[in-house]
SERO-4910 file (N, C-alpha, C, O; in steps of 0.05 Angstrom, whole numbers):
BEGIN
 pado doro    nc1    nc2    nc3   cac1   cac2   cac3    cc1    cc2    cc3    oc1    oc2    oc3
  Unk    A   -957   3682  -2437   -942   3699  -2456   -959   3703  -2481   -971   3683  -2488
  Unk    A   -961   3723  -2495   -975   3738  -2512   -971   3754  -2526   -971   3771  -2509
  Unk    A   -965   3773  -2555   -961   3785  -2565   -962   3811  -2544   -941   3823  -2542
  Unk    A   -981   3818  -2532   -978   3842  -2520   -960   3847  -2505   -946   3867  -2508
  Unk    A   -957   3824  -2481   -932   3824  -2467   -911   3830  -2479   -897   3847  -2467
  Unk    A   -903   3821  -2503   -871   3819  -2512   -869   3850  -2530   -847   3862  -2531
  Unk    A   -888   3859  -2541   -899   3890  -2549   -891   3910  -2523   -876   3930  -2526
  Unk    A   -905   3898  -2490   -896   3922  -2472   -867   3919  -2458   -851   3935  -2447
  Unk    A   -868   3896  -2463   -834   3897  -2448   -807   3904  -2472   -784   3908  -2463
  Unk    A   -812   3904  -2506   -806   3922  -2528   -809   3952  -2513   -787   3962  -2507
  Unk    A   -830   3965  -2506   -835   3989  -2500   -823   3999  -2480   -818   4023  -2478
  Unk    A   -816   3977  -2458   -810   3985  -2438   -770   3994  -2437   -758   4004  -2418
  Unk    A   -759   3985  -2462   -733   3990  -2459   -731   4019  -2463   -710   4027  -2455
  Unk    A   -746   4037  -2471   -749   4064  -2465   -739   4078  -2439   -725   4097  -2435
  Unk    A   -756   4057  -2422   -747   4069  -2390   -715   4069  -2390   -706   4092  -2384
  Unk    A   -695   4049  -2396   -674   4054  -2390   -658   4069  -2407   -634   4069  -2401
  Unk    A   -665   4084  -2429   -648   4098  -2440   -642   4120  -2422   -658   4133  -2408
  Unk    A   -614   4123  -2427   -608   4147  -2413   -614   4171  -2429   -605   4169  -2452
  Unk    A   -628   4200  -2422   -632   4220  -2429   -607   4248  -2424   -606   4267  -2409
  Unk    A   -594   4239  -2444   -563   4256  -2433   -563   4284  -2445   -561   4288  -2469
  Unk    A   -566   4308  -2421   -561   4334  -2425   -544   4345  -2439   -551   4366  -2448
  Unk    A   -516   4334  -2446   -493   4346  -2459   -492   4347  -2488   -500   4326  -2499
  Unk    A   -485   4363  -2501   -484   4364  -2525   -465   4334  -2546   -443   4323  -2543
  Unk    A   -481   4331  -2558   -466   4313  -2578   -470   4318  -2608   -488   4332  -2618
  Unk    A   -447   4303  -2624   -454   4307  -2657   -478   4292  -2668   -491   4299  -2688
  Unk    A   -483   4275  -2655   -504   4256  -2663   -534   4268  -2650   -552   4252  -2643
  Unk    A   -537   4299  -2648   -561   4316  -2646   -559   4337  -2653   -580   4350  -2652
  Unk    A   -541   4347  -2659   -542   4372  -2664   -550   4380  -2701   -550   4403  -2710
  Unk    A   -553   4366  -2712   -564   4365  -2735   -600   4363  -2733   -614   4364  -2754
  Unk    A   -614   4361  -2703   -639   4358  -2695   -647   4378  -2693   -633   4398  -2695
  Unk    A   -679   4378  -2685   -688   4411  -2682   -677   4430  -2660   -672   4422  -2637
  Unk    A   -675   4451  -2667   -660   4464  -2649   -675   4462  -2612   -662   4458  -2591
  Unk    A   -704   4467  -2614   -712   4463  -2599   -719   4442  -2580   -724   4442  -2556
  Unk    A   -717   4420  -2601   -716   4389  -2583   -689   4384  -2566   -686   4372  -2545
  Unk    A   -664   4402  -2587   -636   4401  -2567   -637   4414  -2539   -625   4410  -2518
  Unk    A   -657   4433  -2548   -657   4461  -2521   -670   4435  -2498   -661   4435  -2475
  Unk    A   -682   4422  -2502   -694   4414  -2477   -683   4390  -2472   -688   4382  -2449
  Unk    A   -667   4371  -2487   -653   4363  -2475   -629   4369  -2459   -620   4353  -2443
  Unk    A   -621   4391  -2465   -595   4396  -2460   -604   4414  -2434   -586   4422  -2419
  Unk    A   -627   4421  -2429   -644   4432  -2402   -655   4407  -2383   -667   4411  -2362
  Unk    A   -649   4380  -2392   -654   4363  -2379   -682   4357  -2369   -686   4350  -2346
  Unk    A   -704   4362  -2391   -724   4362  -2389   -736   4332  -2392   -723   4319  -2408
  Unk    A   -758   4319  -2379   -762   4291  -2381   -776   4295  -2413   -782   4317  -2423
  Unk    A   -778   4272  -2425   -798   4268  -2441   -828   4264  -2439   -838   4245  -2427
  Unk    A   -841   4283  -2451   -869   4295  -2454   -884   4259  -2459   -897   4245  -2442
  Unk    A   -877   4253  -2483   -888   4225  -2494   -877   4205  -2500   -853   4210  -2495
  Unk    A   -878   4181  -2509   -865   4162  -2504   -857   4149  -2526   -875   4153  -2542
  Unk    A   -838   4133  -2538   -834   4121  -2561   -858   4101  -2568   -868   4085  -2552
  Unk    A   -864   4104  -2599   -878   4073  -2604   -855   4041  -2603   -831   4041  -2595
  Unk    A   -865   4025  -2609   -854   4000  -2598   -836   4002  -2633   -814   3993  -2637
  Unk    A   -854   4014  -2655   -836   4019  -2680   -805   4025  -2673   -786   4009  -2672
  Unk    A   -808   4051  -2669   -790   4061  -2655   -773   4049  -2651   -756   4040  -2667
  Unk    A   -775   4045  -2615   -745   4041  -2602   -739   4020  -2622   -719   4023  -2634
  Unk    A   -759   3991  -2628   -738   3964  -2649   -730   3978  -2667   -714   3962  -2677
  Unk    A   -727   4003  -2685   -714   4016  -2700   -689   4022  -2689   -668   4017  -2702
  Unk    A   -689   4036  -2662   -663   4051  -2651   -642   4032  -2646   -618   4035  -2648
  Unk    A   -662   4001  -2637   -641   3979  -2624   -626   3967  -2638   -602   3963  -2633
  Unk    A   -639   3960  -2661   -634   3947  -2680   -614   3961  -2702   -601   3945  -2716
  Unk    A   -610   3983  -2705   -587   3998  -2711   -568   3994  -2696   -549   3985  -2709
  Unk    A   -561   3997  -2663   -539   3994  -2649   -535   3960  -2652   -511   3953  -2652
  Unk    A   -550   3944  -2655   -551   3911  -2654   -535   3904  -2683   -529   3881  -2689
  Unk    A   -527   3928  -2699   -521   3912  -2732   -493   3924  -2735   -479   3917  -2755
  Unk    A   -484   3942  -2716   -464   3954  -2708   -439   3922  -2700   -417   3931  -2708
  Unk    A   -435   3900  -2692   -419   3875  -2685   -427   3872  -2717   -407   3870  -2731
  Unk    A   -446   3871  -2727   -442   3846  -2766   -431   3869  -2778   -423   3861  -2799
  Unk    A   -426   3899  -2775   -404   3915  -2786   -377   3910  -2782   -359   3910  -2799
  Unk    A   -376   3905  -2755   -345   3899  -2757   -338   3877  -2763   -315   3876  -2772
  Unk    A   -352   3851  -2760   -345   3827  -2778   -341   3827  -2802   -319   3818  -2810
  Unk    A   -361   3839  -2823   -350   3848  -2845   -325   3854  -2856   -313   3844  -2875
  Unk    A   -318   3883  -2832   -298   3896  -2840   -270   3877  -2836   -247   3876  -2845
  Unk    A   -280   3867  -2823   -245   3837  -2810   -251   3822  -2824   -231   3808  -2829
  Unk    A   -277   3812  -2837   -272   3792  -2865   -249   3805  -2887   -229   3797  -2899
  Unk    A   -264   3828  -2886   -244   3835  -2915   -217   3848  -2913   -206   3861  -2931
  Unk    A   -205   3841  -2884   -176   3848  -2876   -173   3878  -2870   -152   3891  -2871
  Unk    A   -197   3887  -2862   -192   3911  -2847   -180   3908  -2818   -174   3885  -2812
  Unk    A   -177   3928  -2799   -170   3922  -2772   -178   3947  -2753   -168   3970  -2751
  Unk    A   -197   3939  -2741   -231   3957  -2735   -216   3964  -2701   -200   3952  -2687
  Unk    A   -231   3988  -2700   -233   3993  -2666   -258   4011  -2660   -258   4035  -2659
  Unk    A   -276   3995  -2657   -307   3992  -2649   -303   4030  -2620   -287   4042  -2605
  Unk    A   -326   4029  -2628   -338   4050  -2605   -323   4070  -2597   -324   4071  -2572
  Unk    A   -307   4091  -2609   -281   4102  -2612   -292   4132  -2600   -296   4148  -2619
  Unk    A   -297   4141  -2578   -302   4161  -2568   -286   4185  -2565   -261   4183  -2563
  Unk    A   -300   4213  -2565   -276   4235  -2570   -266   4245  -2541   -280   4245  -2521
  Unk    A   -245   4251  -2542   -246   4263  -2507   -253   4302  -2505   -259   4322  -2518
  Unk    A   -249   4297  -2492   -270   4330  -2478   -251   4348  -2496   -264   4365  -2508
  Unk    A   -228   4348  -2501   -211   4367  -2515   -226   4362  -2544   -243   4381  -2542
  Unk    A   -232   4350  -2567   -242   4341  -2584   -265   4357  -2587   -270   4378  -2599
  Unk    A   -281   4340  -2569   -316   4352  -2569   -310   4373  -2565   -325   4385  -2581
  Unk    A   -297   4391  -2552   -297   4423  -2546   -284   4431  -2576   -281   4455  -2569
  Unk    A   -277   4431  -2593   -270   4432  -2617   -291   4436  -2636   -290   4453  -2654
  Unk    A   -310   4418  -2631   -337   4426  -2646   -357   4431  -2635   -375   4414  -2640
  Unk    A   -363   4454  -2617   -375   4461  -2596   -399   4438  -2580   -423   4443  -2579
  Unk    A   -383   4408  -2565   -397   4390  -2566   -387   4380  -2535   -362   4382  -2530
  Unk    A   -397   4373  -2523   -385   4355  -2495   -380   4335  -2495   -366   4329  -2476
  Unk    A   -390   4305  -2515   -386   4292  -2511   -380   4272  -2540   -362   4282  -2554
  Unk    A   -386   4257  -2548   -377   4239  -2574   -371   4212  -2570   -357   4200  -2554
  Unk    A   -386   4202  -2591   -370   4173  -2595   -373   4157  -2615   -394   4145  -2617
  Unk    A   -355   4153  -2633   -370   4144  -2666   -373   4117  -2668   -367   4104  -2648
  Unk    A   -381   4102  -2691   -385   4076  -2692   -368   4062  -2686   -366   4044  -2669
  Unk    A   -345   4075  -2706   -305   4060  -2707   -293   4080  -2720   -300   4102  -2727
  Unk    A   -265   4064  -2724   -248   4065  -2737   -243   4045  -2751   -251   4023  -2743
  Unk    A   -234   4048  -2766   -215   4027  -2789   -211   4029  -2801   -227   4039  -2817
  Unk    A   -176   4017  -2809   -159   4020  -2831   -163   3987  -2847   -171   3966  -2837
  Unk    A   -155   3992  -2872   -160   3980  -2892   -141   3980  -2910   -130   4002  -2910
  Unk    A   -130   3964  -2926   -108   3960  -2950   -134   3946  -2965   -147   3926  -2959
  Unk    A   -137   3974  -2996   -160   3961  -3014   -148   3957  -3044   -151   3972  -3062
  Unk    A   -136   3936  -3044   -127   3928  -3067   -141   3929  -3093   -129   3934  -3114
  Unk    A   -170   3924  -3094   -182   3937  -3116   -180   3963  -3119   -171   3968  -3141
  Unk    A   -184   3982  -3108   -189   4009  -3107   -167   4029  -3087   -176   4046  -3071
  Unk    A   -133   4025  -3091   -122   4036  -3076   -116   4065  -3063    -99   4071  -3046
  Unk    A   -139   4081  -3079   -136   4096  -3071   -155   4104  -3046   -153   4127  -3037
  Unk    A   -172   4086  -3035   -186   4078  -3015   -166   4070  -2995   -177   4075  -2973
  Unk    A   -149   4063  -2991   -124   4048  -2973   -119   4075  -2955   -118   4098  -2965
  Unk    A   -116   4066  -2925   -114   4086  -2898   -139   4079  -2874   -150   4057  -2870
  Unk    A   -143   4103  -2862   -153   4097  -2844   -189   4115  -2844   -191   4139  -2850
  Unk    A   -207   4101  -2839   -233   4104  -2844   -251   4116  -2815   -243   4112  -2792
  Unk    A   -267   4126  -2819   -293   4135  -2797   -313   4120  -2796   -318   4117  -2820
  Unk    A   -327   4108  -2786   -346   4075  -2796   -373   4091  -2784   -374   4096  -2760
  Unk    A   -390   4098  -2797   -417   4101  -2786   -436   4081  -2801   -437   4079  -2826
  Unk    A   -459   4060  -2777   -467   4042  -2790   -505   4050  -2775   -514   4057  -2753
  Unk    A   -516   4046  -2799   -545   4058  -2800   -562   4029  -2811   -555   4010  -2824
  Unk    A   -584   4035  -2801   -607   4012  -2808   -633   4024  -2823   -651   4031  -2807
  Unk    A   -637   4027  -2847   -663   4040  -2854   -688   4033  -2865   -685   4020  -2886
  Unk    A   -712   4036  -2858   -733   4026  -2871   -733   4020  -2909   -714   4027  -2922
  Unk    A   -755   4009  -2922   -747   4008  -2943   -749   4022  -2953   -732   4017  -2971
  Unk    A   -765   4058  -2961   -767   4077  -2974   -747   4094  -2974   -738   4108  -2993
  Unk    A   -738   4092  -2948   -715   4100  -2927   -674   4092  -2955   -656   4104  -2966
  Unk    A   -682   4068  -2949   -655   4052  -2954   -655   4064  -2986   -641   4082  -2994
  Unk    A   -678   4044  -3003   -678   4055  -3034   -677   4085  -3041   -674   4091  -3065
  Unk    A   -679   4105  -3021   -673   4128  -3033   -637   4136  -3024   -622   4152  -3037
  Unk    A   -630   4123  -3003   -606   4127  -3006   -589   4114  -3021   -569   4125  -3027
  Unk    A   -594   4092  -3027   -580   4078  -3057   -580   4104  -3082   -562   4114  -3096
  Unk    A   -612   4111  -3081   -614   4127  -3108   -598   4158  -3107   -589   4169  -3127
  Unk    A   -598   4169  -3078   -589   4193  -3077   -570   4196  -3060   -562   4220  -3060
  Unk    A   -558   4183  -3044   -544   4182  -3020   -559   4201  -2994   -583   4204  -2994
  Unk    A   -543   4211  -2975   -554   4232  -2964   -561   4253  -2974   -548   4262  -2993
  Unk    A   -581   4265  -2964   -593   4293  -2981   -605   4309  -2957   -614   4303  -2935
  Unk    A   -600   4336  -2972   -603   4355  -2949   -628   4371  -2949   -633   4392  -2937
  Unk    A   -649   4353  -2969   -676   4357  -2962   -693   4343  -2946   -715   4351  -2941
  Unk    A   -683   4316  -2936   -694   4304  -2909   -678   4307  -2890   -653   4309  -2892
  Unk    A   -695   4305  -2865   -690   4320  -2840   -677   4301  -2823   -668   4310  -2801
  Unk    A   -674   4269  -2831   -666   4252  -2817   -643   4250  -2822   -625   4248  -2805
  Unk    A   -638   4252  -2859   -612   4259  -2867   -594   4279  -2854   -570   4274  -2852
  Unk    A   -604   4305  -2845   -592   4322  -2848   -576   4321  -2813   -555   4331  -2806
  Unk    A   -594   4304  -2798   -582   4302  -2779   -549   4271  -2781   -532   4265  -2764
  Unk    A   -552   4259  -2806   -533   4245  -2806   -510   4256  -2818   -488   4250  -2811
  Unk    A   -516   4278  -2841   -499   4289  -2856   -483   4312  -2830   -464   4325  -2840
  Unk    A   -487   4317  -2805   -472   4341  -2779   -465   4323  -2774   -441   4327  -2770
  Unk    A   -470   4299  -2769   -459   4279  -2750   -442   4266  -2759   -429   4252  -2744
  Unk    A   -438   4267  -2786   -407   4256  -2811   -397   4269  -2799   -388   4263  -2777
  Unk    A   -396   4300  -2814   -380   4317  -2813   -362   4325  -2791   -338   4326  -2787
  Unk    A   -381   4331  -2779   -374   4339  -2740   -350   4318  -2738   -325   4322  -2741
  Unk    A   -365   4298  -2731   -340   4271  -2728   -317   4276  -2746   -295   4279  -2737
  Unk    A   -321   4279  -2776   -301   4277  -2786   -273   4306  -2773   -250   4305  -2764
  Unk    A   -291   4327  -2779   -277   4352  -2766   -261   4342  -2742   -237   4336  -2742
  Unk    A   -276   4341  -2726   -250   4332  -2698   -237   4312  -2704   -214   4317  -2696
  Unk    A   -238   4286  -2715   -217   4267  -2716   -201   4273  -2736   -178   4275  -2727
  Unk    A   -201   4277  -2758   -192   4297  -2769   -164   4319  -2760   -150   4332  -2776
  Unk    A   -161   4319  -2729   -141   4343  -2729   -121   4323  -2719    -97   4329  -2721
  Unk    A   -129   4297  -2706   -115   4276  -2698   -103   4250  -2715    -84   4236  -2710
  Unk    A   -124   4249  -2736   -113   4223  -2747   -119   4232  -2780   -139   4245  -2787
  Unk    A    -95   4218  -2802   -104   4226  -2821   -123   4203  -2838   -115   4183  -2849
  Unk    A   -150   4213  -2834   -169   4201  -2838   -181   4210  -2877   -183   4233  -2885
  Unk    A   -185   4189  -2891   -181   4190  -2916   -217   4202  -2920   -225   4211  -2942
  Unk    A   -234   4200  -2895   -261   4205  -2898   -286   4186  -2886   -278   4169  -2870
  Unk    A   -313   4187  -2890   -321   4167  -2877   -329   4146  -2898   -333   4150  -2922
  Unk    A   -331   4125  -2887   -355   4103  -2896   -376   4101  -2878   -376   4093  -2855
  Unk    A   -403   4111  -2897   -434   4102  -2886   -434   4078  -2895   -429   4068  -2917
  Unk    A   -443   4065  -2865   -446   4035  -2886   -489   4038  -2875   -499   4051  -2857
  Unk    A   -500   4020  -2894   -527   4020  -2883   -537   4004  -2895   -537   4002  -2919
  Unk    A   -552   3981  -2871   -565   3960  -2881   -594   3958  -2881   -604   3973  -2864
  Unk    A   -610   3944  -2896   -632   3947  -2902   -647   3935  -2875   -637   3915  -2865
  Unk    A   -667   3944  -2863   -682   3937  -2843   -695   3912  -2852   -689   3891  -2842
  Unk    A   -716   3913  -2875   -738   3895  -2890   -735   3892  -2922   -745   3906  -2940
  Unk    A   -713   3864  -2922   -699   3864  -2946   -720   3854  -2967   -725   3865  -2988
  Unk    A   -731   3831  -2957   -756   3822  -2983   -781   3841  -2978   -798   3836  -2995
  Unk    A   -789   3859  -2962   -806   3883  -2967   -791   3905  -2989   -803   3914  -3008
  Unk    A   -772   3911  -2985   -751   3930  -2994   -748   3919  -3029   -747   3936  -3047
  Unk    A   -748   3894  -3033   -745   3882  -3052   -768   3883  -3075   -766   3884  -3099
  Unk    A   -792   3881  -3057   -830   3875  -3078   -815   3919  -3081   -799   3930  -3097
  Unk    A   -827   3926  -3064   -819   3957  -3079   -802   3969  -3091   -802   3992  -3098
  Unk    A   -783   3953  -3094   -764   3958  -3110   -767   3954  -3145   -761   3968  -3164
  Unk    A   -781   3924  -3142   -778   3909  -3164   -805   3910  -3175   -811   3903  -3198
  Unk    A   -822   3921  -3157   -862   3915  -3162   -870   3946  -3169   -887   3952  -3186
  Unk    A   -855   3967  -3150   -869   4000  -3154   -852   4024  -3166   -859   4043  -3179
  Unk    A   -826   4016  -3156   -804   4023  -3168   -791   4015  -3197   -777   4029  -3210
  Unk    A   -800   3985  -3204   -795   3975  -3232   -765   3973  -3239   -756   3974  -3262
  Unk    A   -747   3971  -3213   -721   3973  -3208   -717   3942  -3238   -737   3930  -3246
  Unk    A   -692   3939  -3246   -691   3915  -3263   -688   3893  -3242   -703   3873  -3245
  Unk    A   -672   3893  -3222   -658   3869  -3201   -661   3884  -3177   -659   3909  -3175
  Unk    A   -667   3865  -3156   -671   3875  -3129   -645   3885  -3109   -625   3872  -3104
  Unk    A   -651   3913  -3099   -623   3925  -3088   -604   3900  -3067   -610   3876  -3066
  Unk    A   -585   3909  -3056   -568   3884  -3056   -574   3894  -3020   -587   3915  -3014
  Unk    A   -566   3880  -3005   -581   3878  -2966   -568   3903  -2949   -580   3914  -2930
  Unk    A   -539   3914  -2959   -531   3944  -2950   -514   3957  -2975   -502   3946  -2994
  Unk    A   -517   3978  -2969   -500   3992  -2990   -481   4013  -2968   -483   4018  -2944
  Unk    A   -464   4021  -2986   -447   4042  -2971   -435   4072  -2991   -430   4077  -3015
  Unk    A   -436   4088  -2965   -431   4107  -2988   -401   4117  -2975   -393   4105  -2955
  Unk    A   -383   4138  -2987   -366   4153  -2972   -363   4180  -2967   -380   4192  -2982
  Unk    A   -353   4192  -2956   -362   4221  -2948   -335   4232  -2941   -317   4220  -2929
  Unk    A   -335   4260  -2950   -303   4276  -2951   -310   4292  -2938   -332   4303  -2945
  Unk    A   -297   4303  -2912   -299   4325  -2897   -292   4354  -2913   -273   4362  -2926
  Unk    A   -319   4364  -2906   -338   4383  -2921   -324   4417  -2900   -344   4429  -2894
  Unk    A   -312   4425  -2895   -304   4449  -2883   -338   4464  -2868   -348   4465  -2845
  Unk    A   -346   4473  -2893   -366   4486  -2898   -386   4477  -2878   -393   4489  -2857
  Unk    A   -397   4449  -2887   -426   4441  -2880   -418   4439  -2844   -431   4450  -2826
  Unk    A   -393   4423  -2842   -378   4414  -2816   -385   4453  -2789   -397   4460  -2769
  Unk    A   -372   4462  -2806   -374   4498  -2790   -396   4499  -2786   -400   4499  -2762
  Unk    A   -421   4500  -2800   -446   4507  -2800   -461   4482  -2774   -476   4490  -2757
  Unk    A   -456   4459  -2775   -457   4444  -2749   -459   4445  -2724   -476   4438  -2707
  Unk    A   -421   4463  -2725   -408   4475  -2706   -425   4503  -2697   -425   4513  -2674
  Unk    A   -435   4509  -2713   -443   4538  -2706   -472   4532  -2692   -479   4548  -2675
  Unk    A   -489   4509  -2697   -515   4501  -2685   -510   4489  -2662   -528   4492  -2645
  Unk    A   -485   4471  -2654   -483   4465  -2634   -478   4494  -2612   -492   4501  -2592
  Unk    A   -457   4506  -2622   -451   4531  -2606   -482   4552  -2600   -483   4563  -2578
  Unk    A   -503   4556  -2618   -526   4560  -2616   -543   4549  -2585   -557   4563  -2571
  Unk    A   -535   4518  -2581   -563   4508  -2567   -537   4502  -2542   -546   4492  -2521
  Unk    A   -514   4507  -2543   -507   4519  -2514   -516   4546  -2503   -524   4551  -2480
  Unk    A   -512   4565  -2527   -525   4591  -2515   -536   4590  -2500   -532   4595  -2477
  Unk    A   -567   4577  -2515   -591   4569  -2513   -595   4561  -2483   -602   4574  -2464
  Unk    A   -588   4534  -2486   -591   4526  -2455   -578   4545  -2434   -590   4544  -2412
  Unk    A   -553   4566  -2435   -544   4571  -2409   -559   4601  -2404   -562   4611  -2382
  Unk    A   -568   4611  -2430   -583   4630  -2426   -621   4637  -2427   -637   4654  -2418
  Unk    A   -620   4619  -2440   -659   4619  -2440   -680   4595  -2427   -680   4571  -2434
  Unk    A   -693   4604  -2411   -710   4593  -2394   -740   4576  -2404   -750   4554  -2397
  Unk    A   -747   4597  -2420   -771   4600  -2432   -778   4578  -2466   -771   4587  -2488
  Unk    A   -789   4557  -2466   -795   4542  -2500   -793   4559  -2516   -780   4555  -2537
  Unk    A   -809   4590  -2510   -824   4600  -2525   -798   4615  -2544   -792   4610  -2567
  Unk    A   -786   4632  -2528   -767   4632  -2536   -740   4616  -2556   -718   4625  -2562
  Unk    A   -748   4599  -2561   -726   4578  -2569   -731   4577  -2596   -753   4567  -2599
  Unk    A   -721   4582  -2617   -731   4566  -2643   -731   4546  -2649   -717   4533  -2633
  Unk    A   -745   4527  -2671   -745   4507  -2674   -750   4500  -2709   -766   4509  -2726
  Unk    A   -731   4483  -2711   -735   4478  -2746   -755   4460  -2754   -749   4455  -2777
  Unk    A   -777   4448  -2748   -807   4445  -2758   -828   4445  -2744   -828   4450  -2720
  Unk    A   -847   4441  -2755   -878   4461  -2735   -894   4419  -2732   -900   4399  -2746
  Unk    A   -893   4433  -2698   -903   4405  -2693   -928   4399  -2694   -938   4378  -2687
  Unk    A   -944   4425  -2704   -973   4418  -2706   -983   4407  -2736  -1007   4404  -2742
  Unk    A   -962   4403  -2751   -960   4386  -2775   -949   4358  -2770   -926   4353  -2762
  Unk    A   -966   4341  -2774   -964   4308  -2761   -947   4299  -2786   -959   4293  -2807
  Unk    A   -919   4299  -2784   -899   4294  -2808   -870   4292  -2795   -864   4302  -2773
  Unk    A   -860   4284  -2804   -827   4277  -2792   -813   4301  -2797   -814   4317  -2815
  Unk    A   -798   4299  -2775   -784   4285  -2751   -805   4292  -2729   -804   4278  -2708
  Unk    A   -830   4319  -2730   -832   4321  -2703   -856   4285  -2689   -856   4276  -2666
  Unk    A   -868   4279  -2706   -889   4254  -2700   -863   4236  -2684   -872   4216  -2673
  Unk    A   -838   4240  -2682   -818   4221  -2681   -796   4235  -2650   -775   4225  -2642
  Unk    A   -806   4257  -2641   -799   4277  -2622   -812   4267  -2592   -836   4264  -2590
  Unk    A   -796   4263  -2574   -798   4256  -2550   -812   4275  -2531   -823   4270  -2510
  Unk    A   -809   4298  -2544   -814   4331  -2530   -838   4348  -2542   -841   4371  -2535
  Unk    A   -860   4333  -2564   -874   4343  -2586   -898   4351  -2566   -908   4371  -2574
  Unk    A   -910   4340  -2541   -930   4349  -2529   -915   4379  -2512   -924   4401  -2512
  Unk    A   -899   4373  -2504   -879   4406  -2484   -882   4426  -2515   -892   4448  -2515
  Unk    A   -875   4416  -2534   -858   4434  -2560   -897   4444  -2565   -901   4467  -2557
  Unk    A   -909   4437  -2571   -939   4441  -2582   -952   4463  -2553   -967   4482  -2560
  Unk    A   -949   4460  -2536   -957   4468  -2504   -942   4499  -2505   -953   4517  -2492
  Unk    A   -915   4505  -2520   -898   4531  -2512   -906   4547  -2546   -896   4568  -2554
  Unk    A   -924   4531  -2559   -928   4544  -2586   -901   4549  -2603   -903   4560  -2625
***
């Protein structure tokens, strides 16, 4: 056993992700054209770095110390809360499933008291300290796919439950890295605290506009054949995020 070994069998949990054709909220805030080909059921062109997937995993892995949290402080959680087909068809979507639910009685802050949307995120440190400093922002592209994927969610649950809004909760990936740049380049006074959270009010506006990209990359798929055809919201011959981070960037570069 060897660093490399434990590096390719990291790499290798790739193989088992499932590559699911149907529309969801948690992509449709992505490039339009990376949706088109999944939702065409296209394999992936290239492969994750080992960065990567421990990024992806390790987000779903921090998802159980969210809901402990939330039942420390007398919430009462229901983990993995999926939409049914009536729902998802609501925001032109097939399928859904959010972090949680949970309601809460917040005696400091009662006007927080009801029932919550729980989305729980893991971010690098440049990543995390800018969402302390700005929350989501709709000039990064990573954001922008979290900010459809509030909304969306919020929109459909929303017609079912009266939901007061969401909580982002998000914990820091690399807390004493996160900490020297904080305190060493940033000149922060005290080092940020291990997650922060933000809350989020269903937005009509941003939520429709979502709706309207998902309804887009159904078109898409049931009517166009061709990449070339397809638009796409950044040029992957610029080595910069999200496309360096695109499963489909050798197919997407190949259809121009």
């Amino acid at each position: 056993m060897n660093t490399e070994t434990f590096v390719g069998a990291l790499e290798a949990f790739q193989d088992r992700w499932v590559c699911r054709a149907t529309l969801s909220p948690c992509t449709i805030g992505q490039c339009i054209r990376k949706q088109w080909f999944l939702a065409k059921n296209f394999p992936f062109s290239n492969r994750s770095s080992a960065q990567g997937i421990l990024a992806f995993e390790r987000g779903t892995n921090m998802q159980p110390i969210a809901y402990d949290i939330l039942q420390s402080m007398g919430a009462k959680v229901s983990p993995d809360v999926r939409l049914s087909p009536e729902l998802a068809a609501q925001i032109g979507c097939e399928r859904g499933a959010v972090d949680g639910l949970f309601f809460i009685e917040d005696k400091e802050e009662p006007e927080d008291t009801g029932l919550w949307l729980l989305e729980v995120k893991v971010l690098g440190a440049w990543g995390y300290l800018s969402f302390i400093e700005k929350g989501l922002t709709v000039t990064d592209p990573f954001d922008v796919v979290y900010i459809d994927q509030v909304q969306s969610y919020l929109l459909a649950l929303s017609t079912v439950f009266p939901l007061k809004g969401c909580l982002f909760l998000v914990f820091c990936a690399d807390p004493s890295g996160t900490n020297w740049i904080a305190t060493k380049i940033k000149k922060w006074s005290s080092p940020p605290p291990p997650l922060c959270v933000a809350k989020y009010a269903l937005n009509p506006d941003t939520a429709g506009e979502a709706v309207a990209r998902a309804k887009q990359v159904s078109w898409l798929r049931d009517n166009v054949d061709d990449p070339r055809d397809v638009p796409r919201d950044y040029d992957p011959m610029k080595p910069d995020k999200p496309c360096s981070y695109c499963g489909f960037l050798y197919l997407c570069k190949e259809a121009q």
